[in-house]
C-alpha positions as a Markdown table, in Angstrom:
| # | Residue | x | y | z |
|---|---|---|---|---|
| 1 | Unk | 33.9 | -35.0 | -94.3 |
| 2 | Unk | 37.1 | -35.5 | -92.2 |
| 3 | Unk | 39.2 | -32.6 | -90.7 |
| 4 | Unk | 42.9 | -32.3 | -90.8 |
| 5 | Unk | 43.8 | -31.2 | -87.6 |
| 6 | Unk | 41.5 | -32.0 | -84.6 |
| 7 | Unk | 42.1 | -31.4 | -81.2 |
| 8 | Unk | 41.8 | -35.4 | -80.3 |
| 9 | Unk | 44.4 | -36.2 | -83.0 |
| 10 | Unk | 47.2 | -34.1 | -81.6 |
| 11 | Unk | 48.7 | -37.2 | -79.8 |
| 12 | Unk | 49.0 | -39.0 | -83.2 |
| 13 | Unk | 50.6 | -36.8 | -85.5 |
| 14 | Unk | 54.1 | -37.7 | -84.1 |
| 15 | Unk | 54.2 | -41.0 | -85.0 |
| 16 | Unk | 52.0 | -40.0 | -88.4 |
| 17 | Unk | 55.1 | -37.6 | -89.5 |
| 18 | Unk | 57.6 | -40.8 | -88.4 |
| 19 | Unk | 55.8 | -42.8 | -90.9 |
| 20 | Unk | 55.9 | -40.2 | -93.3 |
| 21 | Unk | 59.5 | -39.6 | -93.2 |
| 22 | Unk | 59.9 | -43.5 | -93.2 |
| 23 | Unk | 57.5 | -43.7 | -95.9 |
| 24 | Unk | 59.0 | -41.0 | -98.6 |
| 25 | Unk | 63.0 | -41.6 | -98.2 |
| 26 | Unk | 64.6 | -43.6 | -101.1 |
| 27 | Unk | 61.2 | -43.1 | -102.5 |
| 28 | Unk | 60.9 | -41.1 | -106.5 |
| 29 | Unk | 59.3 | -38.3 | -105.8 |
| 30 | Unk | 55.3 | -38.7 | -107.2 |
| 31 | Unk | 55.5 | -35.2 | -109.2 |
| 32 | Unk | 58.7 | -36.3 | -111.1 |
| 33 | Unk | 57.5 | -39.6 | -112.6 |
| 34 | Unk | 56.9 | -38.9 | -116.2 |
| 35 | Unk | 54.2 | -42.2 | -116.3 |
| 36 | Unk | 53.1 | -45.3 | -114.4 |
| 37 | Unk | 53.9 | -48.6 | -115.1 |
| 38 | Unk | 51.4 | -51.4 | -116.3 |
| 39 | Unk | 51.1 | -52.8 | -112.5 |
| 40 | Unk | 49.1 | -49.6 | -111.4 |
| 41 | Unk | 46.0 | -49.1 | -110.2 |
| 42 | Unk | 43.8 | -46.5 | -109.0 |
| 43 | Unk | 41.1 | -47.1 | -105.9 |
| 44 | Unk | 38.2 | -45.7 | -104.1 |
| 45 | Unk | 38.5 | -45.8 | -100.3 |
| 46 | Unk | 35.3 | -45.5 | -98.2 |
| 47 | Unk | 35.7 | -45.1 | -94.6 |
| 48 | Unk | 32.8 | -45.9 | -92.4 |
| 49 | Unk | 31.3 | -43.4 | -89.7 |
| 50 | Unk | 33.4 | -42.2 | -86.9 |
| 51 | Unk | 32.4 | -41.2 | -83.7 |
| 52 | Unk | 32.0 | -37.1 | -84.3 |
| 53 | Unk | 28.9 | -35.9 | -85.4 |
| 54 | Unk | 31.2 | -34.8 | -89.1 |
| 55 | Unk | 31.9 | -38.2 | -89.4 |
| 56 | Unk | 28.8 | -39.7 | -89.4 |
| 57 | Unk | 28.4 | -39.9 | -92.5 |
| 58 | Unk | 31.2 | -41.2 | -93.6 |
| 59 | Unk | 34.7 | -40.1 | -95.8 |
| 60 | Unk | 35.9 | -41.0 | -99.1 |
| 61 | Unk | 39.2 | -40.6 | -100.6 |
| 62 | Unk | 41.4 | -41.9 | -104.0 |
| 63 | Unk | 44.0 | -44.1 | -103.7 |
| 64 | Unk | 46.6 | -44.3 | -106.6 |
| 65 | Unk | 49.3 | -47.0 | -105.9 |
| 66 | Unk | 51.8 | -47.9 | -108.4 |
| 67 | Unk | 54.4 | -50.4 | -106.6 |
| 68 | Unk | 57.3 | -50.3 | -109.3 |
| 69 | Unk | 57.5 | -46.5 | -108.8 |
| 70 | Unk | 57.4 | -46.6 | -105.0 |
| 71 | Unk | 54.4 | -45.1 | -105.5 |
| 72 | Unk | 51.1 | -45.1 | -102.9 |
| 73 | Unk | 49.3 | -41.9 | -102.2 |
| 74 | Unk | 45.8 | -41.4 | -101.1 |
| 75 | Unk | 44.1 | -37.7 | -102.1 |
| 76 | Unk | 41.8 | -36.8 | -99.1 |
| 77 | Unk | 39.2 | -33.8 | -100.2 |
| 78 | Unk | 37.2 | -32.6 | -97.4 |
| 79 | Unk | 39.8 | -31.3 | -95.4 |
| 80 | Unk | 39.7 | -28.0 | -93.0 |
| 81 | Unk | 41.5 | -26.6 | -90.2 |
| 82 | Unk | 40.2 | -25.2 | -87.7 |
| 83 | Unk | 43.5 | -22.7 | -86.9 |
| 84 | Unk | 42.1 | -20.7 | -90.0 |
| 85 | Unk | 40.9 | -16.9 | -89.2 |
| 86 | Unk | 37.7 | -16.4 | -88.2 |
| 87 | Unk | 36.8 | -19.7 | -88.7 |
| 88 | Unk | 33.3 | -20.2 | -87.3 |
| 89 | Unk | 32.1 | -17.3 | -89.1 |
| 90 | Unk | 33.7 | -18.3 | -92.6 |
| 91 | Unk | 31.7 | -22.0 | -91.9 |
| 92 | Unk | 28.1 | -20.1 | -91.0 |
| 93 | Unk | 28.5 | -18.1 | -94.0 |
| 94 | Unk | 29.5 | -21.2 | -96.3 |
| 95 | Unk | 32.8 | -19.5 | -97.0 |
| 96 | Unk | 34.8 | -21.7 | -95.1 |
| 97 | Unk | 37.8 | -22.6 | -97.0 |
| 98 | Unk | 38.3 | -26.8 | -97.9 |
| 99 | Unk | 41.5 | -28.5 | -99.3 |
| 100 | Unk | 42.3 | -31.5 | -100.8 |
| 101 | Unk | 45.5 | -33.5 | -99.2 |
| 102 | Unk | 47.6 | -36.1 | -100.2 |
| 103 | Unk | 49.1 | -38.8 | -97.9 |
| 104 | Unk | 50.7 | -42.6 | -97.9 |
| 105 | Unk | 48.7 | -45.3 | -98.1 |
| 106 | Unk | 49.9 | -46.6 | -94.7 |
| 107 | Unk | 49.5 | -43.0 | -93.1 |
| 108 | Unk | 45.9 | -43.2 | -94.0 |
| 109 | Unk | 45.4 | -46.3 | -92.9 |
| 110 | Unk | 47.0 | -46.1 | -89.6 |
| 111 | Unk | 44.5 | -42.8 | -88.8 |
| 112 | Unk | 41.5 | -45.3 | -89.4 |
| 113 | Unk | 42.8 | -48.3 | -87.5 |
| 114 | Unk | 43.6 | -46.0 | -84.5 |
| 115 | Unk | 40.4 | -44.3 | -84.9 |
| 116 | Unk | 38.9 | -48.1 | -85.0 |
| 117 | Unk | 36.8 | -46.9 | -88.6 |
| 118 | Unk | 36.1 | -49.4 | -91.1 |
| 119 | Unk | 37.2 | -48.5 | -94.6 |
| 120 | Unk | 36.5 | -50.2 | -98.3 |
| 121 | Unk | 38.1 | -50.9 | -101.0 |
| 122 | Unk | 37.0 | -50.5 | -104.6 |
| 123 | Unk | 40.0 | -51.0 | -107.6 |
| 124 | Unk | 39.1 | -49.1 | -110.3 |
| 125 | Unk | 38.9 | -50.3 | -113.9 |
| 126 | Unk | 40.2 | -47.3 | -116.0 |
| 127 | Unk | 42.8 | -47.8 | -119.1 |
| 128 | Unk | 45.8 | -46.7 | -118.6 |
| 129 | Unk | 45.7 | -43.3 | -120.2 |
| 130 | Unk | 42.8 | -42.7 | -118.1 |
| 131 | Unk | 44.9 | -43.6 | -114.9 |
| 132 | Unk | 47.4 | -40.9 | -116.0 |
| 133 | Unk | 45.3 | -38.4 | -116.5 |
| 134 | Unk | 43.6 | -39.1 | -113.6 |
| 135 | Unk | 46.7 | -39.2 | -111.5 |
| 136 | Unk | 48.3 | -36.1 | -112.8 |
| 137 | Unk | 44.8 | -34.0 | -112.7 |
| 138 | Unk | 45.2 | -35.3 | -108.4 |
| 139 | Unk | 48.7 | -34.4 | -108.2 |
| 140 | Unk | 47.9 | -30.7 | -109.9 |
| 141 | Unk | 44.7 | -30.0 | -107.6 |
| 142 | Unk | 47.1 | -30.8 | -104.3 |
| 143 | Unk | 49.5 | -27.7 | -105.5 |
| 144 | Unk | 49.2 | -24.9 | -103.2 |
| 145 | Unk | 47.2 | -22.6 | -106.1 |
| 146 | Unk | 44.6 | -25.1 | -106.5 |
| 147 | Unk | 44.2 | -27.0 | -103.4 |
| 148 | Unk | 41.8 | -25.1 | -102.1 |
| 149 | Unk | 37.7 | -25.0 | -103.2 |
| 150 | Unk | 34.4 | -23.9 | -101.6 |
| 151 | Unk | 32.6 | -26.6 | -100.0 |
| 152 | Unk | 29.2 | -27.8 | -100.2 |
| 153 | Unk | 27.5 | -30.6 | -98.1 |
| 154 | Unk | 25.8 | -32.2 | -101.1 |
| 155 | Unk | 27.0 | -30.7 | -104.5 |
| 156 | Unk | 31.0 | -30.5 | -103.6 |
| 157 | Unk | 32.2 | -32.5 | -101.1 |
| 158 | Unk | 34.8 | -35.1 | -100.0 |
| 159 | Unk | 33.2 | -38.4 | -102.2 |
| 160 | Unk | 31.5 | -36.0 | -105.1 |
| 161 | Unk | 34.7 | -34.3 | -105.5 |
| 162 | Unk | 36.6 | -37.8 | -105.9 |
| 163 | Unk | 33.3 | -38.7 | -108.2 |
| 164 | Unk | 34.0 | -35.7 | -110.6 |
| 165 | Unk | 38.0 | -36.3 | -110.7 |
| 166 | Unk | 37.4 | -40.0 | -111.7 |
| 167 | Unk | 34.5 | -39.2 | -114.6 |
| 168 | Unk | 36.5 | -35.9 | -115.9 |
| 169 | Unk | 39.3 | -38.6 | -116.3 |
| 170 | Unk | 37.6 | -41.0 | -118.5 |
| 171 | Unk | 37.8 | -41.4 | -122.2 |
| 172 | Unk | 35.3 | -39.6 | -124.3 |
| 173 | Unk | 34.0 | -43.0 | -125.5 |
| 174 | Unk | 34.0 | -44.2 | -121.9 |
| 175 | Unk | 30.7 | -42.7 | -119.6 |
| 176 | Unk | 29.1 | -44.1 | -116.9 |
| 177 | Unk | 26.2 | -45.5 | -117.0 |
| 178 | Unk | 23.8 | -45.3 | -113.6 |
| 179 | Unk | 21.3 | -47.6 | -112.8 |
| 180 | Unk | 18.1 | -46.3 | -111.3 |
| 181 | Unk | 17.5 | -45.8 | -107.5 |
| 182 | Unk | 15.5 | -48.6 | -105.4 |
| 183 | Unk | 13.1 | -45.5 | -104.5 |
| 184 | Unk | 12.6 | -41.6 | -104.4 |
| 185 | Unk | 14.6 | -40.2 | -101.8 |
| 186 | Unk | 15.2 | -36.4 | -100.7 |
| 187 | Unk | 18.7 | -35.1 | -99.9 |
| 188 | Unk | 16.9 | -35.1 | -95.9 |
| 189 | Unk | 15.9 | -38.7 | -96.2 |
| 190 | Unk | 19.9 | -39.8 | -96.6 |
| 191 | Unk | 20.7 | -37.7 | -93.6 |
| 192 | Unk | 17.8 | -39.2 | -91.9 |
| 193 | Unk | 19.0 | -42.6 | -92.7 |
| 194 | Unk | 22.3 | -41.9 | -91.3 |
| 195 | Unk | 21.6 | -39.9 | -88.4 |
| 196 | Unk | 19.0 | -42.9 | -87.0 |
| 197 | Unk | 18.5 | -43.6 | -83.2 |
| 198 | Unk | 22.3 | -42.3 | -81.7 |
| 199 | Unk | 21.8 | -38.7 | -83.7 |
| 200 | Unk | 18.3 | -37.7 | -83.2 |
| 201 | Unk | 19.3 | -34.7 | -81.5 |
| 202 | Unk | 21.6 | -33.5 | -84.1 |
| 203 | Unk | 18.9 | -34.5 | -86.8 |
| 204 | Unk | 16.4 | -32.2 | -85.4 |
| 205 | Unk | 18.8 | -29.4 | -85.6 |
| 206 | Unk | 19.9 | -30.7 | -89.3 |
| 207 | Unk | 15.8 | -30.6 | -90.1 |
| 208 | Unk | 15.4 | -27.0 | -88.6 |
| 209 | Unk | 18.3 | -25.6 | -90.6 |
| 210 | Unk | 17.9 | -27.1 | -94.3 |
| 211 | Unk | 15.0 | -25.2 | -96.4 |
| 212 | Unk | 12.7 | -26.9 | -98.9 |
| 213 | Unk | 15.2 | -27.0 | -101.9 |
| 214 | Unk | 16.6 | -30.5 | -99.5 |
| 215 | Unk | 13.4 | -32.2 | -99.8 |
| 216 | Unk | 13.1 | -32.6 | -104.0 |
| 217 | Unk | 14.2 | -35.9 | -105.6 |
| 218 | Unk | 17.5 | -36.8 | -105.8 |
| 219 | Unk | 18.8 | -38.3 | -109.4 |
| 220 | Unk | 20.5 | -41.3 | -109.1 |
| 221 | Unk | 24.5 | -39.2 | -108.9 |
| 222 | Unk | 23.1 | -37.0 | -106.2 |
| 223 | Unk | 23.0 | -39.5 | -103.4 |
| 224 | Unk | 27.3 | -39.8 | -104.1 |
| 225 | Unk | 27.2 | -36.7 | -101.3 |
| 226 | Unk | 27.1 | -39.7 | -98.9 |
| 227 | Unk | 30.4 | -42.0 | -99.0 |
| 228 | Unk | 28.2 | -44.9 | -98.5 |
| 229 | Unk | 26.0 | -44.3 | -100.7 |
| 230 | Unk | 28.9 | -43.5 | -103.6 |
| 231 | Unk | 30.3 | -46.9 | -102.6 |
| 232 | Unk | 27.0 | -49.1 | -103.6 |
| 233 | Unk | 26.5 | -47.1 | -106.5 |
| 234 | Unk | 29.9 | -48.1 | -108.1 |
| 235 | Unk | 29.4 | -51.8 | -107.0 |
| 236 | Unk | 26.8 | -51.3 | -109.7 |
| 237 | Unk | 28.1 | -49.0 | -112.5 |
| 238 | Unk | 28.4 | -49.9 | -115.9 |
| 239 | Unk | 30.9 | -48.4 | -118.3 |
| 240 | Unk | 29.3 | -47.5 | -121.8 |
| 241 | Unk | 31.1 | -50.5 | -123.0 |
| 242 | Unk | 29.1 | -52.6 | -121.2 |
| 243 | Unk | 32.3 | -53.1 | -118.4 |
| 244 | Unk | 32.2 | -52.6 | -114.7 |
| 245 | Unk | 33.4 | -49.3 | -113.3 |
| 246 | Unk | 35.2 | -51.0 | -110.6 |
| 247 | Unk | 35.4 | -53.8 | -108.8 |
| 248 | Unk | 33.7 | -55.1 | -105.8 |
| 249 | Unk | 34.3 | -53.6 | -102.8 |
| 250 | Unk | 36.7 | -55.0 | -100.4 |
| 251 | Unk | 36.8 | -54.8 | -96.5 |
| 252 | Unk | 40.1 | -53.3 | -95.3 |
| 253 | Unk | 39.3 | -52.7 | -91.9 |
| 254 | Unk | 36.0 | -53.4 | -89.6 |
| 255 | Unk | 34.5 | -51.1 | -87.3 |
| 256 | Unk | 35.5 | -51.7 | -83.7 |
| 257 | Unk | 34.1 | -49.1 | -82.0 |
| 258 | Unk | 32.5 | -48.7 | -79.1 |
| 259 | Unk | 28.6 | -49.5 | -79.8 |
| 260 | Unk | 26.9 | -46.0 | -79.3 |
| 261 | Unk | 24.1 | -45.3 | -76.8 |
| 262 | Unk | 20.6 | -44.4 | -78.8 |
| 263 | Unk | 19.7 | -40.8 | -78.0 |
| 264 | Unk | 17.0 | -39.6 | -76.0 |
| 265 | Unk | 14.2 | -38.9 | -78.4 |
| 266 | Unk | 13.5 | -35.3 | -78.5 |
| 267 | Unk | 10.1 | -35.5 | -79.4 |
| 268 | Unk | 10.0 | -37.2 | -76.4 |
| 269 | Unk | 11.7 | -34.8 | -74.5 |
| 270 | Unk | 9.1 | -31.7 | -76.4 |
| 271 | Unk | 5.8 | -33.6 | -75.9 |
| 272 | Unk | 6.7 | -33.6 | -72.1 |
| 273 | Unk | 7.7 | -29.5 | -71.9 |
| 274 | Unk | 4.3 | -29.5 | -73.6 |
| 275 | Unk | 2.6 | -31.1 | -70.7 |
| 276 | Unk | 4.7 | -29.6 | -68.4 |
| 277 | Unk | 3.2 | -25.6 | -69.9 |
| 278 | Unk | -0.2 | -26.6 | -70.3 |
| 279 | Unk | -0.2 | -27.6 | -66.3 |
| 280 | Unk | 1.9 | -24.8 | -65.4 |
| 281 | Unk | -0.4 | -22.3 | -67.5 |
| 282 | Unk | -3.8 | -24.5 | -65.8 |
| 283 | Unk | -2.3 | -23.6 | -62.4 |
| 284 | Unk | -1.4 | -20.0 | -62.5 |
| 285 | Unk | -4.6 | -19.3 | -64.3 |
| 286 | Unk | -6.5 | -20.9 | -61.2 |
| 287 | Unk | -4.3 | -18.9 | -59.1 |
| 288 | Unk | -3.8 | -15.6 | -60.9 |
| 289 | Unk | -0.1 | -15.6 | -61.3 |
| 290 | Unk | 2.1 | -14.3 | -64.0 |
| 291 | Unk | 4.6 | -16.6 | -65.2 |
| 292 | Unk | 6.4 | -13.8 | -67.4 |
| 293 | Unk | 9.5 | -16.1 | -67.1 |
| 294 | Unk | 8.3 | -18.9 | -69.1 |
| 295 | Unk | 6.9 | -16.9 | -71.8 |
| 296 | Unk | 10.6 | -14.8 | -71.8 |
| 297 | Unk | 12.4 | -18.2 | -72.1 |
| 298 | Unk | 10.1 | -19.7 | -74.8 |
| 299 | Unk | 9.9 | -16.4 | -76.6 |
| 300 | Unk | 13.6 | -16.0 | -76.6 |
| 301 | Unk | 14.5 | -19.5 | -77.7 |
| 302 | Unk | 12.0 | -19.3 | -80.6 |
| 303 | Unk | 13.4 | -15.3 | -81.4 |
| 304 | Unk | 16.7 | -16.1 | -81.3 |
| 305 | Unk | 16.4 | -19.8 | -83.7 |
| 306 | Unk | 14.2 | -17.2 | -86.0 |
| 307 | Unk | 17.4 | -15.1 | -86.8 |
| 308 | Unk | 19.7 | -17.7 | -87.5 |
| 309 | Unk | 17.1 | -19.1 | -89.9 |
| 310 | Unk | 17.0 | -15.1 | -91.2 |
| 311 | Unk | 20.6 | -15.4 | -91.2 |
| 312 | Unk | 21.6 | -19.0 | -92.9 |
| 313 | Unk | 18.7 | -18.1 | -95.7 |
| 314 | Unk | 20.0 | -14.3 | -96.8 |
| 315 | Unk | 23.6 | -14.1 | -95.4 |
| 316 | Unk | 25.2 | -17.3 | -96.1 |
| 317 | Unk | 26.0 | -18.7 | -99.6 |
| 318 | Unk | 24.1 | -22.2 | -97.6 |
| 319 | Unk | 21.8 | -22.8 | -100.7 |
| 320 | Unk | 20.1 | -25.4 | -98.5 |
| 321 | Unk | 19.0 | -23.4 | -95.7 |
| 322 | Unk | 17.3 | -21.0 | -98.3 |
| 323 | Unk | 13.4 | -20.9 | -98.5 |
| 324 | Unk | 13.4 | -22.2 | -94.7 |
| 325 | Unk | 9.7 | -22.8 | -94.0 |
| 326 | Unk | 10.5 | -23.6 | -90.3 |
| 327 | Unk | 10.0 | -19.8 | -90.5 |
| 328 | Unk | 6.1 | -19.8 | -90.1 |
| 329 | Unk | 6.2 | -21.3 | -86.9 |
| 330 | Unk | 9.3 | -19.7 | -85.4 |
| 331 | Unk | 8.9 | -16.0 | -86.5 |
| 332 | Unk | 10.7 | -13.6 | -85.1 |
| 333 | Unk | 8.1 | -11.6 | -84.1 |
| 334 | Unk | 8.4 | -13.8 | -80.9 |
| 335 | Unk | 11.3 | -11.1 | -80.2 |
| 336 | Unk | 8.6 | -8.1 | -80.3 |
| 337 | Unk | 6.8 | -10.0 | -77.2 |
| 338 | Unk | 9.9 | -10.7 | -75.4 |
| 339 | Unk | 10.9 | -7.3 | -75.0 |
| 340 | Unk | 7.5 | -6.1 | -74.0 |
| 341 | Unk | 6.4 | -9.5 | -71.9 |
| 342 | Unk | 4.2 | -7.3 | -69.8 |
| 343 | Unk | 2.9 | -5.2 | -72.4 |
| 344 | Unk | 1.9 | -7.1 | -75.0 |
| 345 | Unk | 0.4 | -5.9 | -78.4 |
| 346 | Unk | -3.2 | -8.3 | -79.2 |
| 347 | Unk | -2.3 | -7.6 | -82.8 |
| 348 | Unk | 0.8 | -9.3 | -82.5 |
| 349 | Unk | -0.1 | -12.1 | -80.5 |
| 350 | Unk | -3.1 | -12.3 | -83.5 |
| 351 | Unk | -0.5 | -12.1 | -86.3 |
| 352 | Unk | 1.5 | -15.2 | -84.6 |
| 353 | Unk | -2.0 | -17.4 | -83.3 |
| 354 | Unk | -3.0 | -17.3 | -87.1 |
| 355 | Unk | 0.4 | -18.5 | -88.3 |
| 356 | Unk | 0.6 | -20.8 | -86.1 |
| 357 | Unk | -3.2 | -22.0 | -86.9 |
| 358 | Unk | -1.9 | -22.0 | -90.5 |
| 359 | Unk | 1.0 | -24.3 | -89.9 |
| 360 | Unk | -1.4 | -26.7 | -88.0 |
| 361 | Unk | -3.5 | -26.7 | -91.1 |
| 362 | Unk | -1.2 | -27.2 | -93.7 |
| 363 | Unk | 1.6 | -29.2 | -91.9 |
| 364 | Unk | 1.3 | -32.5 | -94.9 |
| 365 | Unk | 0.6 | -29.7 | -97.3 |
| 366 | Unk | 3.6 | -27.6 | -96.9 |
| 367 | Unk | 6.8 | -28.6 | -99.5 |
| 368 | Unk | 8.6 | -29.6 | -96.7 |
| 369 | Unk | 9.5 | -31.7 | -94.0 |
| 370 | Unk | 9.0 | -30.7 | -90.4 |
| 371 | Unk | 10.5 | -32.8 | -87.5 |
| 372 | Unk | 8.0 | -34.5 | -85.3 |
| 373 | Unk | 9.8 | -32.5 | -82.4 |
| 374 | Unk | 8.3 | -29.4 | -84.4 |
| 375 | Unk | 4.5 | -30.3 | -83.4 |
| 376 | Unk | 4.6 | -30.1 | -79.7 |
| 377 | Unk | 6.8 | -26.9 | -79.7 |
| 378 | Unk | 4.2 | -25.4 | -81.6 |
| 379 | Unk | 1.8 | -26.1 | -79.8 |
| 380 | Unk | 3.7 | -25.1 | -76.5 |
| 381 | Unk | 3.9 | -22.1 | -77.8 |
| 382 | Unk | 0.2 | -22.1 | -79.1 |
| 383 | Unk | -0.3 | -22.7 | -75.2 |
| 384 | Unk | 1.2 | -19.5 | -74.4 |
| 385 | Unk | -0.1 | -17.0 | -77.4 |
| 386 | Unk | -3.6 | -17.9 | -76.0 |
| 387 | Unk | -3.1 | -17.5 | -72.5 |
| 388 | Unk | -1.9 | -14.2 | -73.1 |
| 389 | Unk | -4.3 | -13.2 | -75.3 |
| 390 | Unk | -7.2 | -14.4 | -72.7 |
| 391 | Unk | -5.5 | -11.9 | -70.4 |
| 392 | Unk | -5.3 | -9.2 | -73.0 |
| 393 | Unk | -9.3 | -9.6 | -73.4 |
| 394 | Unk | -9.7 | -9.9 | -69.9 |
| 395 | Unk | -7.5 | -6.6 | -68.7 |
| 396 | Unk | -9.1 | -4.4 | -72.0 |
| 397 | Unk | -12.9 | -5.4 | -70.4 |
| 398 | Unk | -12.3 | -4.9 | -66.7 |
């Protein structure tokens, strides 16, 4: 969940390839040390949310740090770059290539300081065989053949990649052991929880994108997607013999940001357009106008969200958009009556009233969740369907 090159990070990477330099000379080089000494430790860095809306959910990375070696290097997974080819059509497709990087310690740290992040400590308690293997199974992923992996929001990203690195490293004898989660919670209701009152915006376009398969029951690993999340679970963790995973966490840095404005609710925002079409269609009733141009806007919008839906569920490798039922309501049917605004076909305009009537009927049935923005652009567009179909009744009997 963090990028390696931004465009607001430019002005930084001067002095981060100073400290680099600075950092590495007179220093044994990582891949040439054949083990590490009693005095090292390995460490899971959280990093709070940042002010992008990729960032919002927080980063984690692995810290290994072994002082008699010269030895401090942070592995960052979640890593892209936006210079790469065709890159906004490799991330709609879910084809998007991620890569794991490695860093100093004070490199990292100086990113989150200027960025004014908070970050977390958490020492882990592995054996020292486990340490090495964990180290050296790092140091092999950040070669140029291996660096590189397919990304996925919740099953493979920045913290459940460091998860898997750290378990695959444990003795045979050695397994976690996971306590049970406070409540049931869907892979939606973590983004929910972390997109509250600043994001709503970019939650309702989170909500109309993710399919049903987001809304099952998470088991108790599957919430590690969020860095949070992965951090209070190993506050917690037991080893099978009976020791802590790691220790508690420890505050590095605080978050100074600027407090963020809450966001202009958009159900707000929908229940008023709703108002606003059921005057407008009152008034040019009583007045016998055509307002083609609202219906070609609505219709259009709705079309157009219809085919990415079409697009994200049998084009992309996006296992969470699949099974999208956000496509009963915005079917792209609504294309057929924007290109013939003036001609509409009553069938048609059936075909979408009864879908629309069905999504009404089953809206706490359906297996899954629908933003409360969803209910008044429904019914805006319920407006519409029937206005036009009064017409239709009215032009085919005169």
């Amino acid at each position: 969940m963090q990028q390696s090159i931004s465009m607001r990070k430019l002005h930084t990477l001067f002095i981060l390839l100073l400290l680099q330099i600075t950092n590495f000379v007179g220093a044994t080089p990582p891949d040439t040390i054949r083990g590490l000494s009693d005095g090292a430790f390995a460490s899971l860095l959280t990093c709070g949310p940042g002010d992008e809306f990729y960032e919002s959910f927080g980063h984690t990375a692995i810290r290994v740090c072994d002082t008699n070696n010269h030895i401090d290097i942070v592995f960052n997974y979640g890593c892209f770059d936006f210079a790469e080819p065709h890159f906004y059509l490799k991330f709609a497709k879910g084809r998007l290539n991620y890569f794991v990087m490695k860093s100093t310690f004070d490199d990292f740290m100086l990113e989150y300081r200027y960025f004014k992040r908070a970050v977390w400590e958490q020492r882990l308690r592995l054996e020292k065989d486990e340490l090495e293997r964990l180290f050296a199974a790092l140091l092999e992923n950040t070669e140029p053949e291996n660096m590189y992996y397919q990304y996925d929001l919740f099953l493979d990203n920045c913290a459940t990649r460091v998860h898997n690195m750290i378990n695959n490293a444990l003795s045979p004898e050695r397994k976690m052991q996971f306590g049970k989660p406070k409540q049931a919670t869907t892979y939606r209701d973590l983004i929910h929880k972390y997109t509250e009152e600043t994001l709503l915006w970019w939650r309702l376009g989170v909500d109309l994108l993710l399919g049903c398969e987001t809304d099952r029951t998470m088991k108790t690993t599957e919430y590690m997607y969020i860095p949070m999340e992965m951090m209070t679970i190993y506050d917690t963790t037991l080893m099978s013999d009976g020791k802590p995973l790691a220790e508690n966490a420890v505050q590095l840095l605080t978050d100074s940001r600027a407090t963020a404005k809450k966001s202009v609710s958009p159900t707000l925002c929908f229940w008023m357009l709703f108002a606003i079409v059921v005057l407008l269609t009152f008034i040019s009733r009583r007045n016998e106008w055509k307002i083609y141009w609202l219906d070609g806007i609505l219709f259009a919008i709705v079309g157009i969200l219809s085919l990415v839906l079409l697009f994200l569920w049998f084009g992309s490798d996006h296992w969470c958009c699949e099974a999208n039922l956000n496509l009963i309501w915005a079917n792209p049917l609504y294309l057929w009556l924007l290109f013939r605004l003036r001609h509409s076909n009553m069938v048609i305009v059936l075909i979408l009233g009864c879908t629309l009537f069905a999504f009404f009927v089953g809206w706490a049935m359906w297996p899954q969740h629908f933003n409360a923005a969803v209910l008044p652009i429904t019914l805006t567009l319920a407006v519409r369907l029937v206005d036009r179909f009064i017409d239709m009744r009215k032009y085919k009997t005169s």
